[in-house]
N, CA, C and O atoms as a GROMACS GRO file, in nm:
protein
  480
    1UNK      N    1   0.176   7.260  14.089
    1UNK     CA    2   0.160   7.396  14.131
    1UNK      C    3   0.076   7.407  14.257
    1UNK      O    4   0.003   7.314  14.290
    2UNK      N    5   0.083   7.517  14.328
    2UNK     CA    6  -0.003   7.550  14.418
    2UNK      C    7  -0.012   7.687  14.417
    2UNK      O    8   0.035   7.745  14.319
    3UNK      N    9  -0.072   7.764  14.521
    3UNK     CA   10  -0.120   7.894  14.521
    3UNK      C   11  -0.074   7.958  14.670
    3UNK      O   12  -0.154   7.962  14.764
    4UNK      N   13   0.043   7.998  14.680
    4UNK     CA   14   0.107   8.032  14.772
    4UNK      C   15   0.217   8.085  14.814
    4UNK      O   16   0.301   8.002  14.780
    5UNK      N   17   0.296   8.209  14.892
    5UNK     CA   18   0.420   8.204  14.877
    5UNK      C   19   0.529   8.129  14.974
    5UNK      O   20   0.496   8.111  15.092
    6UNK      N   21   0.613   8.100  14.946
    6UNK     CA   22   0.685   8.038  14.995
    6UNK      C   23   0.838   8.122  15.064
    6UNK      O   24   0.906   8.173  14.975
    7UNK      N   25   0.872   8.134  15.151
    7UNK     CA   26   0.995   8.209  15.212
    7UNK      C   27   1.101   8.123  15.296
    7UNK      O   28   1.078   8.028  15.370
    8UNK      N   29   1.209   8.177  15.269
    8UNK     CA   30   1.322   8.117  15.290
    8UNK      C   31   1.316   8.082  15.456
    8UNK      O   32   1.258   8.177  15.509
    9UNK      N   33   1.344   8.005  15.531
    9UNK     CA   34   1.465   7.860  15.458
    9UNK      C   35   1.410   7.759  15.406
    9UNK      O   36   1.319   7.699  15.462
   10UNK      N   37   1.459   7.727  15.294
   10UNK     CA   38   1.405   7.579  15.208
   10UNK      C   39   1.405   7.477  15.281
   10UNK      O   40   1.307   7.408  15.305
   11UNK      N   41   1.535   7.458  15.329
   11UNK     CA   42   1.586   7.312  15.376
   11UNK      C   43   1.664   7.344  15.509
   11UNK      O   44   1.683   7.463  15.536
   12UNK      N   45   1.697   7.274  15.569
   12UNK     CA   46   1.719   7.275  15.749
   12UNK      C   47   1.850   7.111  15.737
   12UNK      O   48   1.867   7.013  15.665
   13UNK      N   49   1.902   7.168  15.844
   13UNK     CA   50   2.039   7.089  15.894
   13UNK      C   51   1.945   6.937  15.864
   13UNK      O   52   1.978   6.905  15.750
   14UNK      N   53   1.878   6.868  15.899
   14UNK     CA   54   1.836   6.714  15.908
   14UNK      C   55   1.753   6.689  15.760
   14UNK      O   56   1.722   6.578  15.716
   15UNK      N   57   1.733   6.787  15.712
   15UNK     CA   58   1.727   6.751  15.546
   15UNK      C   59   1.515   6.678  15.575
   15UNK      O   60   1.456   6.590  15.513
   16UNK      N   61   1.476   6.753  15.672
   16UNK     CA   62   1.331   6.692  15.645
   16UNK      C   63   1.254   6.835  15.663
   16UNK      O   64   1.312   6.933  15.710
   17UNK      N   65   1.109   6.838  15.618
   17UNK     CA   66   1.049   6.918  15.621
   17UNK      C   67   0.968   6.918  15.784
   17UNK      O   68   0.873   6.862  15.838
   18UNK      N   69   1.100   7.045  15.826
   18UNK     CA   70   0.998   7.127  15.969
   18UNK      C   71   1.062   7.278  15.952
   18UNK      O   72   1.162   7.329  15.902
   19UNK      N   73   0.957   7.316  16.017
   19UNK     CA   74   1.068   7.509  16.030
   19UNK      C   75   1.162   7.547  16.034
   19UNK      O   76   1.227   7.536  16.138
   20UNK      N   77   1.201   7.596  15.951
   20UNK     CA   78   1.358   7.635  15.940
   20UNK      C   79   1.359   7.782  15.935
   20UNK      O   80   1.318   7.844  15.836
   21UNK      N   81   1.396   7.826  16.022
   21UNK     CA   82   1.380   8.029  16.056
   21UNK      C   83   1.494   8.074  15.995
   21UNK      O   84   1.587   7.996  16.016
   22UNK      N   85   1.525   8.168  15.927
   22UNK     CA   86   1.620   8.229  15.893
   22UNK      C   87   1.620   8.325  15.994
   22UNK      O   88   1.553   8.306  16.095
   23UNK      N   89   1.693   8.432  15.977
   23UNK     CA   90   1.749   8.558  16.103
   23UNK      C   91   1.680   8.660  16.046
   23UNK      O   92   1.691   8.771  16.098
   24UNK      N   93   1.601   8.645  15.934
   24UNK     CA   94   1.508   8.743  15.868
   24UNK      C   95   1.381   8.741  15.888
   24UNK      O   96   1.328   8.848  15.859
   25UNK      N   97   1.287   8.635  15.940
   25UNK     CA   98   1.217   8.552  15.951
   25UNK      C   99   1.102   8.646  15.947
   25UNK      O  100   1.032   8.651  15.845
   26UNK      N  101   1.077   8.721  16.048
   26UNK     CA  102   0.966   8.875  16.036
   26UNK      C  103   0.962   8.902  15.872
   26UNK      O  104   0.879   8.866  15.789
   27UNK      N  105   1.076   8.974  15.858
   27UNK     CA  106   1.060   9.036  15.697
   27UNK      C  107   1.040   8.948  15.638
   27UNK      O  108   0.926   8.984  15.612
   28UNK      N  109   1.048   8.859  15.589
   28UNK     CA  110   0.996   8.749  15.510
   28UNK      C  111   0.833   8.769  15.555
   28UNK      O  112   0.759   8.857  15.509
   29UNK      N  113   0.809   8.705  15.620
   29UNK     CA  114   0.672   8.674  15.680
   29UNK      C  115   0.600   8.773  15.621
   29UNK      O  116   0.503   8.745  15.550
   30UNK      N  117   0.638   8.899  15.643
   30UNK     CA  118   0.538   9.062  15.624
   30UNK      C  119   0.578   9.039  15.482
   30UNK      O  120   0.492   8.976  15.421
   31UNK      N  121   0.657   9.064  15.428
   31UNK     CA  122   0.663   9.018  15.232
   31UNK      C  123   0.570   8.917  15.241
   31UNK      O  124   0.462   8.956  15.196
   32UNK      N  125   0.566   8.791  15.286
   32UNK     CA  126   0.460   8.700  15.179
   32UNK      C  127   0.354   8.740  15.220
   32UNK      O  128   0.286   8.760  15.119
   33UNK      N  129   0.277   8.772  15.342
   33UNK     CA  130   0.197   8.814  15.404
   33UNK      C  131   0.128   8.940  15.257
   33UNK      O  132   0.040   8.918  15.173
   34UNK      N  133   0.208   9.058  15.278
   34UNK     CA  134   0.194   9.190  15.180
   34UNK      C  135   0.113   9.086  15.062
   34UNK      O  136  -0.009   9.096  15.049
   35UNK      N  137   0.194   8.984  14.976
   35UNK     CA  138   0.100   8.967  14.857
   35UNK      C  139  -0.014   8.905  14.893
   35UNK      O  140  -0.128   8.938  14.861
   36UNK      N  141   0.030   8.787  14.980
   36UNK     CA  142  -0.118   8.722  15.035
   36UNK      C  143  -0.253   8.729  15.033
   36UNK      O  144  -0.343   8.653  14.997
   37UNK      N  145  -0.246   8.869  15.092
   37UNK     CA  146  -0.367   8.910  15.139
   37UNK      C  147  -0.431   8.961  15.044
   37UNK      O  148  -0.554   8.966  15.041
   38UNK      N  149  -0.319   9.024  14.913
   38UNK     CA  150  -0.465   9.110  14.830
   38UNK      C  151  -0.502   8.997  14.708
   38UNK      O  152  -0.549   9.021  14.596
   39UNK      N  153  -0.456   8.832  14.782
   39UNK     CA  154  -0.507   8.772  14.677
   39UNK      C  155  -0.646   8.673  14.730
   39UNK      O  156  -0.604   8.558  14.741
   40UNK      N  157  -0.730   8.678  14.750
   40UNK     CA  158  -0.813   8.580  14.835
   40UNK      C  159  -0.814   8.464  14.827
   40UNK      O  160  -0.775   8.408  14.930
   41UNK      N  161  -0.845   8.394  14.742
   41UNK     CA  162  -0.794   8.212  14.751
   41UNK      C  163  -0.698   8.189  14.788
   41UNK      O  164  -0.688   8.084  14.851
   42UNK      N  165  -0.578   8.274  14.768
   42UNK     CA  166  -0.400   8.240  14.810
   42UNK      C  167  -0.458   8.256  14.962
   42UNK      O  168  -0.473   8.148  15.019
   43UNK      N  169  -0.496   8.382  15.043
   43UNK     CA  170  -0.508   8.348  15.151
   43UNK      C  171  -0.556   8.304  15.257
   43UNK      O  172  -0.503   8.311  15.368
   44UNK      N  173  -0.711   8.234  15.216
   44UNK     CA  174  -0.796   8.137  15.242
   44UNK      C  175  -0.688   8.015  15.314
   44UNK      O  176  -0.723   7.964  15.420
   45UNK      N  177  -0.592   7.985  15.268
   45UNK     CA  178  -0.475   7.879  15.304
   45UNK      C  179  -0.518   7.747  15.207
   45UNK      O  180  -0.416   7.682  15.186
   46UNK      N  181  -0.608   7.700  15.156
   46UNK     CA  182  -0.649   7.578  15.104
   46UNK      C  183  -0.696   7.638  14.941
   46UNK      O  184  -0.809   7.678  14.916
   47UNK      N  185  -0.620   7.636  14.873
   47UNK     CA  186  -0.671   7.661  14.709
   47UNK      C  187  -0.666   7.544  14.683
   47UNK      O  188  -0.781   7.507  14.709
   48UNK      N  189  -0.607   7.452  14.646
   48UNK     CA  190  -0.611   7.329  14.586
   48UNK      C  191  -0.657   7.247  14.643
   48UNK      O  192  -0.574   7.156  14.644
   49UNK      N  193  -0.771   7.210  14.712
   49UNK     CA  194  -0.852   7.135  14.802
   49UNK      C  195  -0.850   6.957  14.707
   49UNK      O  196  -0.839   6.840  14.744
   50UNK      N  197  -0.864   7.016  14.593
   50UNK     CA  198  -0.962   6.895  14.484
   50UNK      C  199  -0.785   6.824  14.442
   50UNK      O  200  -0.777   6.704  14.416
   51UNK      N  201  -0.690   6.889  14.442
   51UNK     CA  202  -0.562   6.796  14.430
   51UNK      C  203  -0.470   6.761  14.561
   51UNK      O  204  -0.391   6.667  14.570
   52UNK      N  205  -0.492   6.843  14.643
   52UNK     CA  206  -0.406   6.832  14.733
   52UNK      C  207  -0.498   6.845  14.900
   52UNK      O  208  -0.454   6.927  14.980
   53UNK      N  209  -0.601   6.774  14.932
   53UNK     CA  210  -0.723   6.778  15.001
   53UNK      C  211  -0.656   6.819  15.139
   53UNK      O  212  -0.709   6.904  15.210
   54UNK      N  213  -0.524   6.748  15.181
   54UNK     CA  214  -0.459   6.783  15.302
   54UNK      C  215  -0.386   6.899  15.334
   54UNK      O  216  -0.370   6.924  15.453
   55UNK      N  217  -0.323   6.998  15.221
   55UNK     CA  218  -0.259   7.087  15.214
   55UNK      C  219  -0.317   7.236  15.245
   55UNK      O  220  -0.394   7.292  15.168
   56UNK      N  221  -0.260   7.310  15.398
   56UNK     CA  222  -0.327   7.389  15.430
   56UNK      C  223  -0.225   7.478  15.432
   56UNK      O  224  -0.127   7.415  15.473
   57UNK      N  225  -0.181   7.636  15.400
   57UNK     CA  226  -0.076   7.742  15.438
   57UNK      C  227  -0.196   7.816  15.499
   57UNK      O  228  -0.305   7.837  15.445
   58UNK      N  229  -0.153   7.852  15.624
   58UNK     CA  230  -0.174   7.977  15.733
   58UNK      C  231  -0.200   8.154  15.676
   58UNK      O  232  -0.131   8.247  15.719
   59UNK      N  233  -0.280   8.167  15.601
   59UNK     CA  234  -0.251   8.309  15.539
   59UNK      C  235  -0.214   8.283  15.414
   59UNK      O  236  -0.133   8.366  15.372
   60UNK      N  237  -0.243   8.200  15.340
   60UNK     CA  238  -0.136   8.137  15.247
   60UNK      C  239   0.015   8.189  15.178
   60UNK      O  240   0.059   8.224  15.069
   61UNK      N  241   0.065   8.169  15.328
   61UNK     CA  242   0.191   8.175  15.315
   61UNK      C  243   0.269   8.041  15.401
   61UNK      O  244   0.193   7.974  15.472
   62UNK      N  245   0.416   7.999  15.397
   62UNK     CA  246   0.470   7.936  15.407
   62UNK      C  247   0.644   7.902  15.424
   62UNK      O  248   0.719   7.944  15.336
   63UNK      N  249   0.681   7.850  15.502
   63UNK     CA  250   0.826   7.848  15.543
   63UNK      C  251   0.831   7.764  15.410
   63UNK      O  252   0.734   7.695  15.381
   64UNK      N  253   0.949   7.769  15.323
   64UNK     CA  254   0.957   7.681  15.265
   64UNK      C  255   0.986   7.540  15.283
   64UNK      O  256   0.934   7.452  15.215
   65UNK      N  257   1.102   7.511  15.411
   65UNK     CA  258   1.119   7.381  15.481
   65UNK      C  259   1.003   7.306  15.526
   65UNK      O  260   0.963   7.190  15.518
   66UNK      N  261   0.973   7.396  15.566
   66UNK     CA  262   0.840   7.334  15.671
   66UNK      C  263   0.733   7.269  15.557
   66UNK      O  264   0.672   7.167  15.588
   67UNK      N  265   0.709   7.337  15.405
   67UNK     CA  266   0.612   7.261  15.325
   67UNK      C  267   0.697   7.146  15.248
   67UNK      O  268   0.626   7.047  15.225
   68UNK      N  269   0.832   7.132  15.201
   68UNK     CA  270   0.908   7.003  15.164
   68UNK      C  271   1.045   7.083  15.173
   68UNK      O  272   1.069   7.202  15.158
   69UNK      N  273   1.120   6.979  15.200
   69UNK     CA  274   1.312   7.029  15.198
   69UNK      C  275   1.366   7.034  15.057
   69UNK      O  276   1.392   6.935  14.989
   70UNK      N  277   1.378   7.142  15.026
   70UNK     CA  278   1.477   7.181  14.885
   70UNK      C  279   1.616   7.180  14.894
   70UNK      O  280   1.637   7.268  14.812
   71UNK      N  281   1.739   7.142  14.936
   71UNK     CA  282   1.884   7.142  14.979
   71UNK      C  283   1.899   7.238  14.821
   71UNK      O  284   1.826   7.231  14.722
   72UNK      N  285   1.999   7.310  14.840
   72UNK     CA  286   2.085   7.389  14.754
   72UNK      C  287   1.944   7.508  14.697
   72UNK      O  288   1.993   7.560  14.597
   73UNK      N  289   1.873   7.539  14.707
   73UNK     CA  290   1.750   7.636  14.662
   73UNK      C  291   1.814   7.773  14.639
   73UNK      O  292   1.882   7.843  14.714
   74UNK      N  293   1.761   7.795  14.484
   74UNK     CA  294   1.768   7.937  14.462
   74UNK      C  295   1.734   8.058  14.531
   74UNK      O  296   1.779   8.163  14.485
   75UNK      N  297   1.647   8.061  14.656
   75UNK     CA  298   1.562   8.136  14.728
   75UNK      C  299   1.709   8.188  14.836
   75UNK      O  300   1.782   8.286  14.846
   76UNK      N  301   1.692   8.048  14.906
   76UNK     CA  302   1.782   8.025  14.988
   76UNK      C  303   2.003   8.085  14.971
   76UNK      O  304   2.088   8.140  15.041
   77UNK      N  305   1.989   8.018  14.821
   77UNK     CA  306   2.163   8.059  14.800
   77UNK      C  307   2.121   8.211  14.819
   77UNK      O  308   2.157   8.276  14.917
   78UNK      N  309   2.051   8.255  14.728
   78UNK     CA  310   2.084   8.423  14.700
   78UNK      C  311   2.059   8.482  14.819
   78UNK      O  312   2.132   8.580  14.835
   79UNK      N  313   1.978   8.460  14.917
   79UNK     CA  314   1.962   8.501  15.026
   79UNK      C  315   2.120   8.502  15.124
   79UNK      O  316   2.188   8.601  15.151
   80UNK      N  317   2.141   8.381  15.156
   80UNK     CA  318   2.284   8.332  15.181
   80UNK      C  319   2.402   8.412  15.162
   80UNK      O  320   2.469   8.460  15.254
   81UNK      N  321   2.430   8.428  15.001
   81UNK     CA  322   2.534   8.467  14.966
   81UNK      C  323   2.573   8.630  14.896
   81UNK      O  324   2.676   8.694  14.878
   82UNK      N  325   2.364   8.658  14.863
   82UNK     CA  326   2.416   8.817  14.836
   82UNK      C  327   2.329   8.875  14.909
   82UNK      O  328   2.315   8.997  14.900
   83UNK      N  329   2.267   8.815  14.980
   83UNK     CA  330   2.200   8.939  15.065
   83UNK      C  331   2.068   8.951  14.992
   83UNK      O  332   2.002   9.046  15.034
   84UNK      N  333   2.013   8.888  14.904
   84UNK     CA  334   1.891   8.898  14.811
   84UNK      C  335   1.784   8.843  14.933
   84UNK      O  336   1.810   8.756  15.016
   85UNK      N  337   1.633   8.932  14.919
   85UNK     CA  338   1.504   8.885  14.999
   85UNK      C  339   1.466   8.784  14.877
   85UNK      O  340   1.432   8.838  14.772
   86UNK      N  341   1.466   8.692  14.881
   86UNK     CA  342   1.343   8.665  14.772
   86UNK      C  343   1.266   8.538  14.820
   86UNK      O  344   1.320   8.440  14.870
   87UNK      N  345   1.122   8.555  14.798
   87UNK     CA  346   1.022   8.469  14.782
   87UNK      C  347   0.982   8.362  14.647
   87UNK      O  348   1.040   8.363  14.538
   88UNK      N  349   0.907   8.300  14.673
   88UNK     CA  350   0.839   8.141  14.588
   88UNK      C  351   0.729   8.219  14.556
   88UNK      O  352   0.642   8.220  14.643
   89UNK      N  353   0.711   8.275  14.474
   89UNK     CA  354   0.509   8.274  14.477
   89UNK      C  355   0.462   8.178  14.349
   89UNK      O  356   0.484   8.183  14.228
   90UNK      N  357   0.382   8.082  14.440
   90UNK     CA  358   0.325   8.023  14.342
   90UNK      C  359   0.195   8.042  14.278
   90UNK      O  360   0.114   8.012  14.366
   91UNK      N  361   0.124   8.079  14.162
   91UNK     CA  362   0.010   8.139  14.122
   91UNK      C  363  -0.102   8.020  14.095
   91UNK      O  364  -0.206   8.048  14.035
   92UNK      N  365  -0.080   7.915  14.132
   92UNK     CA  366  -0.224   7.830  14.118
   92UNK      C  367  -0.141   7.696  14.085
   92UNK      O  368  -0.029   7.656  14.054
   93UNK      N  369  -0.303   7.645  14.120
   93UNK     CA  370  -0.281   7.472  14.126
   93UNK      C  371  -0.250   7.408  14.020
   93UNK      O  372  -0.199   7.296  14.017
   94UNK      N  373  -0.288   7.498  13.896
   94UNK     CA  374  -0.204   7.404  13.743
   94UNK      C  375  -0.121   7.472  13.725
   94UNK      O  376  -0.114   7.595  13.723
   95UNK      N  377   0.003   7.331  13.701
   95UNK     CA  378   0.141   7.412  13.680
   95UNK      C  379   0.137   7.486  13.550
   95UNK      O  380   0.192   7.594  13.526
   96UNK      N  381   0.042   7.394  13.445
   96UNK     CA  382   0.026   7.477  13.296
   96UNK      C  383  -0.052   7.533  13.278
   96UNK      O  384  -0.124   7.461  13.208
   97UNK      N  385  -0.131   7.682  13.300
   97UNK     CA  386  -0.247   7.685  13.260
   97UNK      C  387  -0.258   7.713  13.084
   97UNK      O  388  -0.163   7.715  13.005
   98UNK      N  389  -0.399   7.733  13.055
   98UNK     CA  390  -0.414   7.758  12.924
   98UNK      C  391  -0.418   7.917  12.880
   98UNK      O  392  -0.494   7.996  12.936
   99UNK      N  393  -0.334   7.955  12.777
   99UNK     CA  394  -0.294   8.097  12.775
   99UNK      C  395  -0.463   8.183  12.759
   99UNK      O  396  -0.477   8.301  12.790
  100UNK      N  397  -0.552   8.115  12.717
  100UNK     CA  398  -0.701   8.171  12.740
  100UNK      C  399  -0.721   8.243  12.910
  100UNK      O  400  -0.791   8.337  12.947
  101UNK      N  401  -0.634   8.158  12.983
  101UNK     CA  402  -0.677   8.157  13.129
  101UNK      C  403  -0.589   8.236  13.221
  101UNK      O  404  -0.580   8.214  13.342
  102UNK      N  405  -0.499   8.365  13.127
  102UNK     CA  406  -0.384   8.406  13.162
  102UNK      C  407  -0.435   8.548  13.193
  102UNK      O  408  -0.369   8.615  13.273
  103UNK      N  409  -0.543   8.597  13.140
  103UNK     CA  410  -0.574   8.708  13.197
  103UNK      C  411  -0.649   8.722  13.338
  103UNK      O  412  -0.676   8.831  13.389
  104UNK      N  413  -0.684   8.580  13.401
  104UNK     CA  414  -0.820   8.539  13.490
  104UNK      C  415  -0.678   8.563  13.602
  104UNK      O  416  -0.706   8.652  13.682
  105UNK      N  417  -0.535   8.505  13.625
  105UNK     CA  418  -0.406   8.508  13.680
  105UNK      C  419  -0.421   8.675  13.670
  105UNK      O  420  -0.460   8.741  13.766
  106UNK      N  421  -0.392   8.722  13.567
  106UNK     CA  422  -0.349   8.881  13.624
  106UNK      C  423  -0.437   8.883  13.708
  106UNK      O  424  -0.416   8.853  13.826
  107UNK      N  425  -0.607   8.938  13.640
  107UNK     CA  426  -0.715   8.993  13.766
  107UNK      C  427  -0.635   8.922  13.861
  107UNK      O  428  -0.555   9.006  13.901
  108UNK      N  429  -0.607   8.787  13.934
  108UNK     CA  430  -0.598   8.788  14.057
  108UNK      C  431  -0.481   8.805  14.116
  108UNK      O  432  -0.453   8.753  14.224
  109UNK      N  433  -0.411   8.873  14.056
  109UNK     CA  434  -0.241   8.844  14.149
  109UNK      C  435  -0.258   9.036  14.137
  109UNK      O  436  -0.286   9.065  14.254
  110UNK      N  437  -0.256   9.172  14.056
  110UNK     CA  438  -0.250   9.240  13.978
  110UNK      C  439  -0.204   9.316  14.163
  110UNK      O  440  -0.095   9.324  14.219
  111UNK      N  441  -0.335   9.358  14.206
  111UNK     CA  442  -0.331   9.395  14.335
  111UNK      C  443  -0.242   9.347  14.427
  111UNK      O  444  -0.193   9.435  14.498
  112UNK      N  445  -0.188   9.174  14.460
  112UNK     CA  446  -0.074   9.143  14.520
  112UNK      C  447   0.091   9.182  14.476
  112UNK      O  448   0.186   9.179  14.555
  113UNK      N  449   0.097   9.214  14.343
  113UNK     CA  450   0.218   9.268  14.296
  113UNK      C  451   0.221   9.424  14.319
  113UNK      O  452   0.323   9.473  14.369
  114UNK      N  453   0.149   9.480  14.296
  114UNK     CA  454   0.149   9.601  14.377
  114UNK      C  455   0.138   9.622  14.458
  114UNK      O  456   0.141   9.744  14.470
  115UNK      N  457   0.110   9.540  14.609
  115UNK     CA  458   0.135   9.566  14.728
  115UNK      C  459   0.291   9.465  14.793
  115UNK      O  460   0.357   9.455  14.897
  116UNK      N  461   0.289   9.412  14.666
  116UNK     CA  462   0.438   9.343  14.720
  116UNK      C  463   0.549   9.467  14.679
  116UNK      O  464   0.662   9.490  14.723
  117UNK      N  465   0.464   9.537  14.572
  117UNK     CA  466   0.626   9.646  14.542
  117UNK      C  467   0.609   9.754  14.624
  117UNK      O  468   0.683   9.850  14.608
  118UNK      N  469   0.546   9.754  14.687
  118UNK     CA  470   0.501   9.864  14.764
  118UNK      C  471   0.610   9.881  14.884
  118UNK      O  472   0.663   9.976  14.941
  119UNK      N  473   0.616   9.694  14.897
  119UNK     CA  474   0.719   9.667  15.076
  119UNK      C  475   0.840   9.732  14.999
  119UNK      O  476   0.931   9.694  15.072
  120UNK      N  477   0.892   9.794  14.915
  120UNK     CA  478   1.073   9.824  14.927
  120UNK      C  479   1.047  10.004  14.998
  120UNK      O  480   1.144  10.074  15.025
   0.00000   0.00000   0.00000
């Protein structure tokens, strides 16, 4: 896990992780941006320092190509083929947390989902 969103394009013609712009690229950006910000560690860019010491997102947000190449991605098809916006948000550095630790996730996302529903 990590703590970040992620926006389309997954994967790029040479199948390695660098920028891959879609023709949407703004709107994307301002969507991950919108939750980003009302989360503070997500947008610090470095939440997972203690697992992932090298891993930095800008705003903590992220091209998805550009952080690893996904070929065939759910983000990506629906975007592609119906016209769907959709984002990655990832909510923290353990992929499992403990359901004790599920209300500590709301407090911090609670404010980013309401300013993400805000963008329609």
């Amino acid at each position: 896990g990590s703590l970040v969103v992620n926006y389309p394009f997954d994967d790029d013609e040479q199948g390695i992780a660098i920028y891959s712009k879609s023709p949407d690229d703004a709107v994307f950006q301002k969507l991950a941006l919108a939750y980003s910000k009302e989360n503070a560690k997500m947008y610090q860019g470095s939440p997972c320092k203690d697992m992932y010491p090298t891993e930095y997102f800008p705003h903590g947000i992220t091209n998805g190509a550009q952080w690893y190449n996904v070929p065939g991605g759910m983000q990506d098809w629906n975007y592609l083929h119906t016209n769907c916006f959709e984002v990655t948000i990832e909510l923290g550095c353990v992929k499992y947390p403990k359901a004790e630790e599920l209300p500590k996730y709301w407090a911090q996302n609670r404010h980013s989902l309401l300013q993400f529903i805000k963008q329609v």
